[in-house]
C-alpha positions in Angstrom: 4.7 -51.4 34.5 7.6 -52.5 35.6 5.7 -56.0 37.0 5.5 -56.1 32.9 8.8 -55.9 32.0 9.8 -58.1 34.9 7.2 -60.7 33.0 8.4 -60.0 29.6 12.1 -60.9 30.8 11.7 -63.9 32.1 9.7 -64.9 29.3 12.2 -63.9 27.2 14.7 -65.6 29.5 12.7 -69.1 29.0 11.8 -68.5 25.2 15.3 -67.9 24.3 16.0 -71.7 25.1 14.3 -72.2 21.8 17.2 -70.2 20.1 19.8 -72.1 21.6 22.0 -73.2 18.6 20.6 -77.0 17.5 23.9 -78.5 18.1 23.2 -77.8 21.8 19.3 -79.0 21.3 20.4 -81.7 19.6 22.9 -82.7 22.7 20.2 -81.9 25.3 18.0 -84.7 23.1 15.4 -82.3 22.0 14.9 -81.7 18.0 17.1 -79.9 15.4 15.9 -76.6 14.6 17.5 -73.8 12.6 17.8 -70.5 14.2 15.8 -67.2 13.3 17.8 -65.5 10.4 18.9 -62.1 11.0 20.0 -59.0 9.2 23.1 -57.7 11.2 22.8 -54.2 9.8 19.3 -54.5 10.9 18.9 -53.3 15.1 14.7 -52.4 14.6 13.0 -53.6 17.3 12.7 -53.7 21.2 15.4 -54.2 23.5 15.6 -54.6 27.3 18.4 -54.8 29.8 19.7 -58.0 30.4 20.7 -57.6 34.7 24.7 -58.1 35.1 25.5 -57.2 31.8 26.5 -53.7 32.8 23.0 -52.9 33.2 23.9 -51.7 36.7 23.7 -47.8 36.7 27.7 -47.8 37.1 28.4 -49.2 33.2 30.9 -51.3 34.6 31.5 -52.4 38.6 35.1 -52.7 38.9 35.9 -49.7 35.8 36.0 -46.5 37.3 36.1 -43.5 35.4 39.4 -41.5 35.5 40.7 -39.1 38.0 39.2 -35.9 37.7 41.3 -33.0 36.9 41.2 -29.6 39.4 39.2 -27.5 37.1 36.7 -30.9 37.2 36.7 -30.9 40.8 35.9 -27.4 41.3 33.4 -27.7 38.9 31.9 -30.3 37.8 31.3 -32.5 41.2 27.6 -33.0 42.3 26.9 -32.4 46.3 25.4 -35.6 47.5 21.9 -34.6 48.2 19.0 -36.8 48.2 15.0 -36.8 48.5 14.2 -33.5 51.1 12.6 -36.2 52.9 15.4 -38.7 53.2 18.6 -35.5 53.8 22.4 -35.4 53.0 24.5 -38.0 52.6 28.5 -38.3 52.0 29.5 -39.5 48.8 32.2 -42.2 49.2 35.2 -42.0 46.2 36.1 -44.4 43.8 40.3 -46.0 43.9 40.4 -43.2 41.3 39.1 -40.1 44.4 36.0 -39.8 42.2 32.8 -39.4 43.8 30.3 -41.6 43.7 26.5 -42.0 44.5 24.9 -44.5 46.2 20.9 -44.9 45.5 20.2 -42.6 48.8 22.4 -39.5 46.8 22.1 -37.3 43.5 20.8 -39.6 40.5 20.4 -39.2 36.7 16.9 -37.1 36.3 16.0 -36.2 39.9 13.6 -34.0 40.5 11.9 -35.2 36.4 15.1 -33.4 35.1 16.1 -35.1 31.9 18.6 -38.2 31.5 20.3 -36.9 28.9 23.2 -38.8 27.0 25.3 -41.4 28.1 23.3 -41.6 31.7 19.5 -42.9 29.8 21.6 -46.0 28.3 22.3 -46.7 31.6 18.3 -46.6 32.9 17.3 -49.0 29.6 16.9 -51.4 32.8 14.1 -49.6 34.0 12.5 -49.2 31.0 13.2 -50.6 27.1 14.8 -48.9 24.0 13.7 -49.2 20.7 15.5 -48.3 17.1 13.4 -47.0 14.1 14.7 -46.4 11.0 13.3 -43.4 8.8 11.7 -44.0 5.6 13.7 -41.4 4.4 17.2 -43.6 5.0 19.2 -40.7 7.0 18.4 -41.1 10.4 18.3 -43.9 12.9 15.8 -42.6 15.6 16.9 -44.9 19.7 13.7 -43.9 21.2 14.0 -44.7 25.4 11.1 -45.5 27.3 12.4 -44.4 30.7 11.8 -40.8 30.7 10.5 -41.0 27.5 13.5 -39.5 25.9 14.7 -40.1 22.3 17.9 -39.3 19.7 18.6 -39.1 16.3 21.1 -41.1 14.5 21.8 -39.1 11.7 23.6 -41.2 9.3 26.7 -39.3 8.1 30.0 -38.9 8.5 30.9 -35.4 9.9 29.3 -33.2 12.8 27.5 -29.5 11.9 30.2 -26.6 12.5 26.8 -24.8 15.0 26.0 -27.6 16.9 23.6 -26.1 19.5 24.8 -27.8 22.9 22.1 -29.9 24.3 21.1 -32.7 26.6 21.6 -35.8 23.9 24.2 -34.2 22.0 24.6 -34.3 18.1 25.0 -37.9 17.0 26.3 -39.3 13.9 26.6 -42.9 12.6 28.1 -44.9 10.6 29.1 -48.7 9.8 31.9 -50.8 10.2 31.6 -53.7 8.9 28.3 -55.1 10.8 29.1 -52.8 13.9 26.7 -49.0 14.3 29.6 -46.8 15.4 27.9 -43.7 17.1 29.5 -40.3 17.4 28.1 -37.8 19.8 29.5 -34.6 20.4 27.9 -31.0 21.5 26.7 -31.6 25.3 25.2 -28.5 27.7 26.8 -30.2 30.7 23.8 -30.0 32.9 23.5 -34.2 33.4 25.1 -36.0 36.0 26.9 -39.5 33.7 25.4 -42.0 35.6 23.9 -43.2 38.9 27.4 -44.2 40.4 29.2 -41.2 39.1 29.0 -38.2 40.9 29.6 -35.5 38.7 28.5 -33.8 35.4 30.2 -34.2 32.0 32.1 -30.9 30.6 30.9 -29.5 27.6 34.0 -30.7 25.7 32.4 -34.3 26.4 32.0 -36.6 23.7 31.7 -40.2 23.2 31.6 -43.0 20.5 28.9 -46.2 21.0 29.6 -49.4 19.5 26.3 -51.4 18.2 26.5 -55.0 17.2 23.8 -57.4 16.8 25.8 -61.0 17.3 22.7 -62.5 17.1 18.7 -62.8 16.7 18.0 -61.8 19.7 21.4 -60.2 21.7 22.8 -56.8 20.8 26.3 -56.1 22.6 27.0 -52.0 23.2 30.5 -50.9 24.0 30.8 -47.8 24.6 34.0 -45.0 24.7 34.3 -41.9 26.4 36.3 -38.7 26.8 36.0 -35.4 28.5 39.2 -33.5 28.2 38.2 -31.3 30.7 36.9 -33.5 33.0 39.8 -35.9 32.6 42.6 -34.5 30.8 43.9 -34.7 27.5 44.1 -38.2 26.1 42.2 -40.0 29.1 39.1 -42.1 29.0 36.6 -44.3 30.2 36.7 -47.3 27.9 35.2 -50.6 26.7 32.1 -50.4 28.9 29.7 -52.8 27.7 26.1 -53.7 27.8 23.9 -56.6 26.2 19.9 -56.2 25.3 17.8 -58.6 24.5 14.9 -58.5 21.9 11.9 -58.0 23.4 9.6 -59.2 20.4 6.0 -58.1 20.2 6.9 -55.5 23.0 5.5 -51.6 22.8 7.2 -49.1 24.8 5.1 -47.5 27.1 4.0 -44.2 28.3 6.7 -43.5 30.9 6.7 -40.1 32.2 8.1 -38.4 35.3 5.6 -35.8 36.7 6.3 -33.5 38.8 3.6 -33.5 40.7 4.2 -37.2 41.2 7.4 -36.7 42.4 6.8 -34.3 44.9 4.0 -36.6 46.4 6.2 -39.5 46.5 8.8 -36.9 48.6 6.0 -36.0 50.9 4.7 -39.7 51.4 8.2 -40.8 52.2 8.8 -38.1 54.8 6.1 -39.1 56.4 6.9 -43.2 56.2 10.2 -42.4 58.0 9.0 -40.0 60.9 
């Protein structure tokens, strides 16, 4: 599967010479074309990860989050504990004395539990998202194929007063202009942020996702966060962006973790390194 998104990537890569702008054609001595239109309100479709363009399960080399405060260091930090096979490692700190993970420690959905919010924006590289919009015109559904997880948009402007805590969150969404501003609030705490973060969001997490589509093919994410708890009041972790590419003709597929799997892949690798 992933040989197939690999191949659909690099095809993209190579067809999207053909949506170079024609002034650029026209320079390189190839033909004048016009460009695909686009709606810009419109982000239906497939999109992968484009590598370096924060796709790096750390949303941003060189931007770490903010210093944790002492109620999130006694108790939101993750023990750095891989595979059984593979044993403990020591998690190395960002400038900020956050901890980190490297690929060997704790990671988004170990052990098949789920990504959750913001950590399965981060995995889009192992696996496409895709937007569908409702017939009924009040919710944008981001389906992910990693994990097979999945949100709703709804398309409002003001969070329920009961929001049940949960592993996505409640998300609203509205437009600016031609830019999807996503709300989400109401998180159980239980997911670790990302790969190279090593601890858990509070439940007073919440954070706001930017959608753009600049063009046919490219839609450019920034993304805002805040954790009072985590953090203190007033801090964040801002202006962490990602770019996807349309994917078009592309299905997501059937991308499950099993348990079952997982364990055998523990056993198998115990065994590799004995």
């Amino acid at each position: 599967m992933r040989v197939k998104l690999k191949d659909s990537f690099v095809s993209l890569v190579m067809g999207g010479l053909l949506l170079l702008p024609a002034s650029i054609v026209s320079a390189q001595g190839s033909p004048e074309f016009d460009s695909p239109e686009f709606d810009s309100r419109d982000l239906s479709g497939v999109w992968g990860a484009i590598p370096g363009s924060g796709n790096n399960f750390n949303y941003g080399i060189g931007t770490p989050p903010p210093p944790l405060t002492q109620w999130g260091m006694e108790n939101l930090r993750l023990e750095a504990i891989t595979h059984a096979a593979v044993g403990d490692r020591t998690a190395e700190f960002t400038i900020n004395g956050v901890p980190t993970n490297t690929l060997g420690s704790n990671y988004p959905g170990k052990d098949c539990e789920p990504l959750g919010q913001p950590a399965n924006l981060d995995y889009v590289a192992f696996g496409p998202m895709e937007f569908v919009y409702s017939r009924s015109g009040d919710r944008i559904i981001q389906m992910l194929e990693y994990h097979r997880e999945w949100r709703t948009l709804w398309l409002t402007d003001e969070h329920p007063e009961d929001i049940y805590p949960s592993y996505m969150g409640d998300s609203i969404a509205y437009w600016e202009g031609n830019t999807l501003v996503v709300d989400t609030t109401g998180f159980n705490g239980l997911t670790q942020l990302t790969q190279g973060v090593g601890h858990r969001p509070s439940d007073a997490f919440h954070m706001v996702e930017r959608y753009t589509r600049v063009s046919y093919d490219r839609v450019e994410l920034v993304m805002d966060m805040y954790d009072e708890k985590a953090w203190g009041e007033g801090a964040s972790w801002s202006g962490l962006a990602k770019t996807f590419a349309l994917m078009p003709g592309e299905r997501l597929q059937e991308f499950i973790c099993v348990p079952s799997e997982f364990a055998a892949f523990d056993s198998a690798l115990e065994e590799a390194i004995q």
